[in-house]
C-alpha positions in Angstrom: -17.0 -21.1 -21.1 -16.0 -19.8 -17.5 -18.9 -21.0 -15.6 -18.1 -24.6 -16.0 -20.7 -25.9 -13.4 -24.3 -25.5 -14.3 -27.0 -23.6 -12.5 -29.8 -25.0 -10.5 -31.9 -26.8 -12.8 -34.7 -24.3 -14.8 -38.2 -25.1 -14.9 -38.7 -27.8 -17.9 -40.8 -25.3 -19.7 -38.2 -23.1 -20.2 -35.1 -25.6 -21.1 -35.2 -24.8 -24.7 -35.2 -21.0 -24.3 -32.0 -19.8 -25.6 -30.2 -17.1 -22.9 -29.0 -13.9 -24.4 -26.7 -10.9 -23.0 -28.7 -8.4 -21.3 -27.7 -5.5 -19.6 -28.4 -4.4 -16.6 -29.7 -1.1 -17.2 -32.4 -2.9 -19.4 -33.6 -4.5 -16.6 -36.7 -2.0 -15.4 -37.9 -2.2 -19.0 -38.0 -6.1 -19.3 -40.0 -6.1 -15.9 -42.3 -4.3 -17.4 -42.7 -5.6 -20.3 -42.8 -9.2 -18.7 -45.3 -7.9 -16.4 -47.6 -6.9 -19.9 -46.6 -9.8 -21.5 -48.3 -12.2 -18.6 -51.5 -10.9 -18.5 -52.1 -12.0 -22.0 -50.1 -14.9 -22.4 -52.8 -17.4 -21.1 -54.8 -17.5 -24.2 -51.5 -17.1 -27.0 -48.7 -19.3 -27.1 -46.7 -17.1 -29.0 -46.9 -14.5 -26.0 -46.2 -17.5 -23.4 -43.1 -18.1 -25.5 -42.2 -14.4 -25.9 -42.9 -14.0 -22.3 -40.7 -17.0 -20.8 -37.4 -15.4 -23.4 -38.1 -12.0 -21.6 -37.7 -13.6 -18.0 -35.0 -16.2 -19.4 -33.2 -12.7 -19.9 -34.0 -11.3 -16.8 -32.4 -14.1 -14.6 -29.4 -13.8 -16.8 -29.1 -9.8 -16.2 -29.9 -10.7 -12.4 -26.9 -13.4 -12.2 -24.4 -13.0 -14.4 -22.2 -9.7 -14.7 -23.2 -6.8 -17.3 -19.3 -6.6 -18.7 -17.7 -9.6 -18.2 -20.4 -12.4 -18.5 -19.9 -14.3 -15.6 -21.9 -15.3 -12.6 -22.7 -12.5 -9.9 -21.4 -12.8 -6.3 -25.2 -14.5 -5.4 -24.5 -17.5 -7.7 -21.1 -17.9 -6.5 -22.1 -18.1 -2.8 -25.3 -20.3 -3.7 -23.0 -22.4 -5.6 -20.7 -22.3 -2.6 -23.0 -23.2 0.3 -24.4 -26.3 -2.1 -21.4 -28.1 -1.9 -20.7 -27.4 1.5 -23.6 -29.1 2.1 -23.0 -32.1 0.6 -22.3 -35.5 1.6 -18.2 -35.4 2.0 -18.5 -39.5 2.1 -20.3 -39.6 -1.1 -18.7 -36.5 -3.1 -14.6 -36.6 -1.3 -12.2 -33.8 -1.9 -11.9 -30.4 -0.1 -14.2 -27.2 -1.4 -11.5 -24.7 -2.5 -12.1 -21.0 -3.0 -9.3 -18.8 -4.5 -9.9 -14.9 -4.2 -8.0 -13.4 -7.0 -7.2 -9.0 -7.4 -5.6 -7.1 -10.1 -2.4 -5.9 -8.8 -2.7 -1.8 -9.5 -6.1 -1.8 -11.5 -6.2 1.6 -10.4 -3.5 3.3 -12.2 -4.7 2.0 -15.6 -8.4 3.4 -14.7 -6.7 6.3 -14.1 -4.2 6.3 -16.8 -5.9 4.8 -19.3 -9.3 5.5 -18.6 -12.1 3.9 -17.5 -13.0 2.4 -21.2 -9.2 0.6 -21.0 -10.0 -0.6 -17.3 -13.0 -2.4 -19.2 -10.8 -3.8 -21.8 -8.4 -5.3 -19.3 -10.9 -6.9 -17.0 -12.6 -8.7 -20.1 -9.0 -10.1 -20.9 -8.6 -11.0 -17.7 -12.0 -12.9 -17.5 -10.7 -14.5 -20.5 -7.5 -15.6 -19.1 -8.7 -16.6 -15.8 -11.5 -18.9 -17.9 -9.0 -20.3 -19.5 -7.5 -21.8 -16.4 -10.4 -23.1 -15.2 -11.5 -26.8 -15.5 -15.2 -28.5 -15.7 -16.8 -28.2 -12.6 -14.8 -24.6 -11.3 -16.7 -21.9 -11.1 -15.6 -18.5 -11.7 -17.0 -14.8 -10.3 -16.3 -11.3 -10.9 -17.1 -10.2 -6.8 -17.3 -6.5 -7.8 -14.6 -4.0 -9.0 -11.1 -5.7 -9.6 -12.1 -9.1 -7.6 -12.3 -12.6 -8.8 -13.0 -15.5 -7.0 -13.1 -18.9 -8.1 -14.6 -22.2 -6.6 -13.5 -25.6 -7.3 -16.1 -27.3 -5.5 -14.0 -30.9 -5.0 -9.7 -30.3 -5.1 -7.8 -32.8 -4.6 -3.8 -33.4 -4.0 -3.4 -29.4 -4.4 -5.1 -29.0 -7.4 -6.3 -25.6 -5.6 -2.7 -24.6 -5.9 -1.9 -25.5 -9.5 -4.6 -23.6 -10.3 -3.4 -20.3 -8.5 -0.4 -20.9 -10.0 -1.7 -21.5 -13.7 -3.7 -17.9 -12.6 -0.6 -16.2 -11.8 1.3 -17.4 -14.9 -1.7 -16.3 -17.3 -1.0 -12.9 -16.2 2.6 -12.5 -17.4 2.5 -11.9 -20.9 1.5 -8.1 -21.9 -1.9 -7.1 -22.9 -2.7 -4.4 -25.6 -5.1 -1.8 -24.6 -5.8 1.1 -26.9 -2.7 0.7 -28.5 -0.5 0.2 -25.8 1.3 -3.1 -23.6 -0.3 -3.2 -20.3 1.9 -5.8 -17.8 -0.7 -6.7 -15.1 -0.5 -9.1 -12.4 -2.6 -10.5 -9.9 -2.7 -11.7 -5.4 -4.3 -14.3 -5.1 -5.4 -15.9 -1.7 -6.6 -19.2 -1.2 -8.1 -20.9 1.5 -9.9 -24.7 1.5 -12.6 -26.7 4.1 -13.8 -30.1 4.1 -17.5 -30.1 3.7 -19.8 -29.1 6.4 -16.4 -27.8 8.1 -17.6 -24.1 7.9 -20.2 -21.7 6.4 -19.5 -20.3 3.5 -19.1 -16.8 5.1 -16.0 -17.9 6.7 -14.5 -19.2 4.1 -14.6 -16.7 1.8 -13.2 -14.6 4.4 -10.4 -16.9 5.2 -9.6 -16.1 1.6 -9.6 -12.8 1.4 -7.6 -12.9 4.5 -4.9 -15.2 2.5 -5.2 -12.3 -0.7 -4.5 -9.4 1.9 -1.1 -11.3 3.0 -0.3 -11.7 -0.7 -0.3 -7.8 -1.5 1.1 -6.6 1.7 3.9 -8.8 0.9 4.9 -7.7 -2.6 1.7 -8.6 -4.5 2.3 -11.0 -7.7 2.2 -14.5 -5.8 -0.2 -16.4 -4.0 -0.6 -16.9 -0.3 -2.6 -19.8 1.7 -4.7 -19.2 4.7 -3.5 -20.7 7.6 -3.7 -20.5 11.2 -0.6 -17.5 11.9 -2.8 -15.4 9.0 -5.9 -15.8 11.1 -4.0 -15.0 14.3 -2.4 -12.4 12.4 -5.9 -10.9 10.8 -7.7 -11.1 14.3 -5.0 -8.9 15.9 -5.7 -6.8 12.8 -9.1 -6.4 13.5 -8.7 -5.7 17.2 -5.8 -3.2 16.9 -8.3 -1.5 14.4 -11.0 -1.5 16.8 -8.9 -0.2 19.6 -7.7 2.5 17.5 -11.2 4.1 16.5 -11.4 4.2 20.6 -7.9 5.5 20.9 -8.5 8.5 18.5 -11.6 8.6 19.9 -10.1 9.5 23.5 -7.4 11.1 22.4 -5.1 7.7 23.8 -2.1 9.0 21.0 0.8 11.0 22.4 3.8 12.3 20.3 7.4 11.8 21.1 9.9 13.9 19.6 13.6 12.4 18.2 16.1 15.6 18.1 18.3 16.5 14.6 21.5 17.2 15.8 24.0 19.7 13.6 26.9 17.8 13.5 29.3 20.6 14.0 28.1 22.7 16.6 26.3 19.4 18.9 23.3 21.5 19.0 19.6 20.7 18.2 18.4 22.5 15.4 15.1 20.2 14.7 13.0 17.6 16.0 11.2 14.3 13.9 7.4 13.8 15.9 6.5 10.5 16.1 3.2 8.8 16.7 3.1 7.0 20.2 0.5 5.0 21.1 0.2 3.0 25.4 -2.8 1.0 24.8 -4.8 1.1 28.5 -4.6 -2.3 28.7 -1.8 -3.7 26.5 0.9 -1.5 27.0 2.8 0.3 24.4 1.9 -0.4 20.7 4.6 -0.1 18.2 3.9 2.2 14.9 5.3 -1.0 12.4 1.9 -2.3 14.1 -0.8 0.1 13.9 0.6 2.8 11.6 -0.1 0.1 8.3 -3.6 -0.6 9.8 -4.5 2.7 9.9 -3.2 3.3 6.6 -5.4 0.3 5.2 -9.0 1.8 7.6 -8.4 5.2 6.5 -7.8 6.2 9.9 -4.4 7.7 9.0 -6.3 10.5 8.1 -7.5 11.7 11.6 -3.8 10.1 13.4 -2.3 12.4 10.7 -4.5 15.2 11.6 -3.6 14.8 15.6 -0.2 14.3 15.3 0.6 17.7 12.5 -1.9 19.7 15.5 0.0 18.3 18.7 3.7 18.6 17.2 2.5 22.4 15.9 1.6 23.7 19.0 4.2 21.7 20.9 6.8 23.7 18.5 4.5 26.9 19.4 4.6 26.3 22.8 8.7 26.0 22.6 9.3 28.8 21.1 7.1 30.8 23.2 9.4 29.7 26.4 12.9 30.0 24.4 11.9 33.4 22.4 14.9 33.2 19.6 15.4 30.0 19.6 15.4 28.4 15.7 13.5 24.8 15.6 12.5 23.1 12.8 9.6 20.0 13.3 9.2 17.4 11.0 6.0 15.3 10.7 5.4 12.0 8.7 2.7 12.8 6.2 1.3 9.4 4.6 0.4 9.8 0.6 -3.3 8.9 1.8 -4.0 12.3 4.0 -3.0 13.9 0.8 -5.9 12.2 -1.4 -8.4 14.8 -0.1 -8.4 19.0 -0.8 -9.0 18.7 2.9 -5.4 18.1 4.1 -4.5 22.0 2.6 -7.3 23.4 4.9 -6.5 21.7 7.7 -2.7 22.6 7.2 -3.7 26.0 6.8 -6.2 26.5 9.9 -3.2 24.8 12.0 -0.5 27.0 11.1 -2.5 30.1 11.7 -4.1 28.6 14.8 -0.6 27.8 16.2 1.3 31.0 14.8 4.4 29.3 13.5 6.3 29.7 11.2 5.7 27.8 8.0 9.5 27.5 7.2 9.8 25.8 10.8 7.5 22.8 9.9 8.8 20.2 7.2 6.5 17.1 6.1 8.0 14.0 5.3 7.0 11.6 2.8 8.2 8.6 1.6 10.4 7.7 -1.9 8.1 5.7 -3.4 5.2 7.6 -3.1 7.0 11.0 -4.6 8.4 8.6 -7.2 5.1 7.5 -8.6 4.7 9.6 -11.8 1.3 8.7 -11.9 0.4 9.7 -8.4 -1.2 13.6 -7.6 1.1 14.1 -4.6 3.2 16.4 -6.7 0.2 19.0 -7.5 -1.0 18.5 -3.7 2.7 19.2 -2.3 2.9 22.8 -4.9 0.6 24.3 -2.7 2.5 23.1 0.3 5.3 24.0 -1.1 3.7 27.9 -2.1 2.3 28.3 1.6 6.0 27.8 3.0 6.3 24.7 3.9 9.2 22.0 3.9 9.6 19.3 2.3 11.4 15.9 3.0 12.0 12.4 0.8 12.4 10.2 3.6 14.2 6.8 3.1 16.0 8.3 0.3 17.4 5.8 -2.1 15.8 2.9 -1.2 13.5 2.8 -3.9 13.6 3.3 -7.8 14.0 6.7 -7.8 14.6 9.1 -11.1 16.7 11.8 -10.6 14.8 14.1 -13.2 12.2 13.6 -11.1 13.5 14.3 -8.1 14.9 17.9 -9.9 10.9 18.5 -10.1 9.8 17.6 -7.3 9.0 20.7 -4.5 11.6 18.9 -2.5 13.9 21.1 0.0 15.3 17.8 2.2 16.6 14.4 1.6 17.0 12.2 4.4 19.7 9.4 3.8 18.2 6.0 4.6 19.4 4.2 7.6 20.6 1.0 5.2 23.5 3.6 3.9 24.2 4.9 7.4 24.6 1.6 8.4 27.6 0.5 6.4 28.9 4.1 6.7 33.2 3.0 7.1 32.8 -0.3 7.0 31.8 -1.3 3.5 33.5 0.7 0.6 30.1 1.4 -1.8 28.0 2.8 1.2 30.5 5.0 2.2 30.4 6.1 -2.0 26.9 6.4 -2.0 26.6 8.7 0.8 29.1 11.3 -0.1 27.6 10.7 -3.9 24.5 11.5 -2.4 25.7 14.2 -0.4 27.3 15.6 -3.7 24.3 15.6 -5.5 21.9 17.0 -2.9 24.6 20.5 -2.3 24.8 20.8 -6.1 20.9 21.0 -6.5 20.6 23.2 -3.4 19.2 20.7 -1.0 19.4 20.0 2.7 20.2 16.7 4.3 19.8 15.0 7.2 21.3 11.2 8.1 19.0 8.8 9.6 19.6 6.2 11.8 23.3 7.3 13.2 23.8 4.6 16.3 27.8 4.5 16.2 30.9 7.7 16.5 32.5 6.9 13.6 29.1 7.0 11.5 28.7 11.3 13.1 32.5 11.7 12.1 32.7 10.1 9.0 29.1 12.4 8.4 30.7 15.1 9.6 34.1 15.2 7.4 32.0 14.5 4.2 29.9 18.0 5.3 27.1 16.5 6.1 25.7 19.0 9.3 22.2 16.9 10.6 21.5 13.7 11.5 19.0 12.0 13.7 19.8 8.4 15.5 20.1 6.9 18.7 23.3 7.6 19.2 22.6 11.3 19.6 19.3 10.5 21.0 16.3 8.2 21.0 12.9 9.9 20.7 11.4 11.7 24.4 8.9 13.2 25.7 8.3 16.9 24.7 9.3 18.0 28.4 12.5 16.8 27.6 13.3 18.8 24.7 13.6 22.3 25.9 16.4 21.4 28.9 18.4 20.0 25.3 18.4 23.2 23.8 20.7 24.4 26.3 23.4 22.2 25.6 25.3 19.7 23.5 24.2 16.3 22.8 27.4 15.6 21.0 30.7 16.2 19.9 33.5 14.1 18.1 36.2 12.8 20.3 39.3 15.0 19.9 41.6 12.7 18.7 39.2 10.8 16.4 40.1 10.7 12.8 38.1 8.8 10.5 39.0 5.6 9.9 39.9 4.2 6.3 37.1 1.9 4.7 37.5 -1.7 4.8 35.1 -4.5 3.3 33.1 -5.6 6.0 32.0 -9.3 6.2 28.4 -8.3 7.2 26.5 -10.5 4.8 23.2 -8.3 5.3 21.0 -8.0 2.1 20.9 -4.0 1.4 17.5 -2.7 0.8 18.7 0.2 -2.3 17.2 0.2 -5.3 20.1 -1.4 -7.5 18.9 0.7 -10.7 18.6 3.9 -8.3 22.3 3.5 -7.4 23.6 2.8 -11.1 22.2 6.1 -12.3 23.5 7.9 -9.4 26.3 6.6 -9.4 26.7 7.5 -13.6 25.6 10.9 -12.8 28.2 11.7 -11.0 30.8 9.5 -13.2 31.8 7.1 -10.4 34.0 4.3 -11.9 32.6 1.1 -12.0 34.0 -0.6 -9.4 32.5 1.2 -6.8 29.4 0.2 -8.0 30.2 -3.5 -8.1 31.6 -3.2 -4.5 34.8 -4.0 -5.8 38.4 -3.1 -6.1 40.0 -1.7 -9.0 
């Protein structure tokens, strides 16, 4: 059983009836039938007993859930408020709620279809029931959410029993033939009786489960008072940006790419700003994940592709024959609707640019996702004339046959490789094997993140021509950009040579996707101790 704690006791008339599965589709017809039943079951005992199975059925349908069996969000909260009600003296312990999602429930849906998404939530009931103890109470809330109550924990029993959760996840499940791996976030939050409504503690959980899958998914986080701190900011920052998209608060800055050979700018990267009226400036880390997570990256997406469009427009207009590319951050979630290729289209003939001047940059992970329908969206991208980019590249598992079919025109090295560019032997491999790769399949590149001379040169003797950094520039204001065209914001020292790689110490963990190096490193037949960072 997974509902190890009984319901509220049933009248004593209907004790003996035995409760079957119904489901909930049958519902209007048992009413109905009920409804015909009582008007004759005062003079026929066999009706009364008829009658009191059909209703037995219908407060199972209306409690417990059609696929899975187990009690409905109602019986959960019921069962929730009752014991924090109770007398804490008499009954001790702490009322415990754990709020439990499947990690990626959506890929096998969409994989698998909807009939294996079935499969695997009933295996998950079963393992989750499995973990739970006499007394716990287990809920499917809706979709891919759990949540269990363990009305009295004690000495972190709460915790064992995430953990016991977590661990019941890790050994494959077949579906339709094939090994699904699933995992599971789990947030969990407790209350002394009578400390707090049930309301809030529910949502102290869920606030727990959001700081599990932000930070890697598969483990367990508790609520505590930095995640409510950290959730109320949240919630405010979301508010404030409805109001500042409302108002039009957003600006766009604009960071130049720099060819490395002639000092000139040949592009610019716009980037989302945001000076809240009454805090002050706001940084993207901040709001850009919470607009990501409201779906209010759709219409900051929207803003900033139709300010940094006619910016360009306006540019060119007052330096006729000047050549300037603009690249804009697209997130994978303004590409979920057909809407994103009308909009692109009505702004590009709105603006007059050209498409070739405008590149949209997207992350490595989401391009990587084999299972994602980015690709399809970014053909028609790619077929109206549009650019582009793989930003962050290599910091992620990526597959290089993949990224041969991708509509891809621009890799921009990550800033982790740029960083150790002369001073630590396998960076300094992986950029010119990078480099290497991306001239042999007819790609551009552009280095992010160059802060220091010897990290231009060094990009510069290996043939790479753009990069992007502070050291060349930190992002301005679009007034800014057109007295830059006129000159050079930078050239090598004359007597610089590039200096001979030597180990650093910098103990800094690097953020590339080992496996990602290992084949691209093999593809190009580096020896192996460049990949071990090494000597020979």
């Amino acid at each position: 059983m997974v509902h190890k704690q009984k319901l509220p006791p049933a009248p004593e008339e209907a004790l003996s009836v035995p409760m079957r599965h119904l489901n909930v589709r049958e519902t209007d017809r048992l009413l109905a039938y009920t409804n015909a039943l009582l008007r004759g079951s005062a003079s026929n005992d066999a009706a009364r007993e008829e009658t009191l199975l059909a209703i037995a059925d219908l407060v199972h349908a209306a409690t417990h859930d059609a696929l899975t069996g187990l009690p409905t969000r109602g019986v959960l909260i019921n069962s929730l408020e009752r014991e924090l009600l109770r007398d804490a003296a008499a009954a001790p312990g702490q009322v415990a709620i754990l709020f439990i999602d499947l990690d990626n429930f959506k890929l096998v849906n969409d994989s698998l279809g909807h009939h294996s998404g079935d499969a695997l939530l009933r295996e998950v009931t079963r393992r989750i029931g499995n973990c739970a103890e006499e007394g716990d109470v287990v809920s499917r809330f809706g979709g891919d959410e759990f949540v269990m109550l363990r009305p009295s924990a004690h000495d972190g029993s709460e915790e064992a029993l995430a953990a016991r959760v977590l661990a019941a996840m890790t050994e494959p499940i077949t579906i339709a033939g094939r090994e699904v791996v699933t995992s599971v976030s789990i947030g969990v939050a407790t209350c002394l009786p009578g400390a707090q409504s049930a309301e809030k503690l529910l949502s102290d959980a869920d606030t727990a489960l959001y700081a599990a899958k932000s930070r890697g998914r598969n483990r367990i986080e508790r609520f505590n008072d930095e995640l409510h701190q950290r959730a109320a900011r949240r919630l405010r920052i979301e508010s404030d940006l409805r109001v500042a998209l409302r108002d039009g608060q957003l600006h766009v800055h604009y960071q130049p790419q720099v060819n490395l050979l002639t000092g000139q700018i040949v592009g610019v990267e716009a980037l989302a700003r945001w000076h809240h009226p009454e805090h002050g400036a706001i940084s993207p880390v901040e709001f850009i994940p919470v607009a990501e997570d409201s779906r209010l990256i759709h219409e900051l997406g929207r803003q900033v592709l139709q300010a940094a469009c006619r910016q360009l427009a306006s540019w060119m207009a007052a330096a006729p024959g000047c050549l300037l590319s603009m690249t804009v951050n697209v997130s994978p979630r303004q590409l979920d609707t057909p809407d994103f290729i009308t909009d692109l289209r009505r702004i590009l003939e709105q603006t007059g640019i050209r498409p070739a001047s405008l590149c949209l940059e997207l992350t490595e992970s989401a391009l990587m996702d084999p299972d994602t329908d980015i690709v399809a969206m970014l053909e028609q991208v790619h077929r109206m004339g549009v650019y582009v980019a793989i930003d962050d590249f290599g910091t992620k598992h990526s597959s290089l046959a993949r990224l041969r079919d991708l509509p891809v025109e621009v890799l921009k090295i990550d800033r982790s490789f740029i960083d150790g560019l002369t001073l630590e032997p396998g960076d300094t491999a992986i950029v010119s094997s990078i480099l290497s790769l991306a001239f042999a399949m007819g790609k551009h590149v552009i280095a992010e993140g160059v802060e220091r001379v010897e990290q231009a040169v060094a990009l510069r003797s290996m043939g790479c021509r753009v990069a992007q950094g502070y050291l060349l520039s930190a992002p301005v204001e679009p007034a800014l950009i057109l007295p830059m065209l006129e000159r050079q914001l930078w050239q090598p020292p004359l007597d610089w040579g590039v200096r001979s790689a030597t180990i650093s110490p910098d103990t800094r963990t690097r953020r590339a996707h080992h496996s990602f190096i290992d084949e691209f490193l093999d593809h190009i037949g580096a020896p192996m101790w460049v990949k071990a960072g090494g000597a020979p």
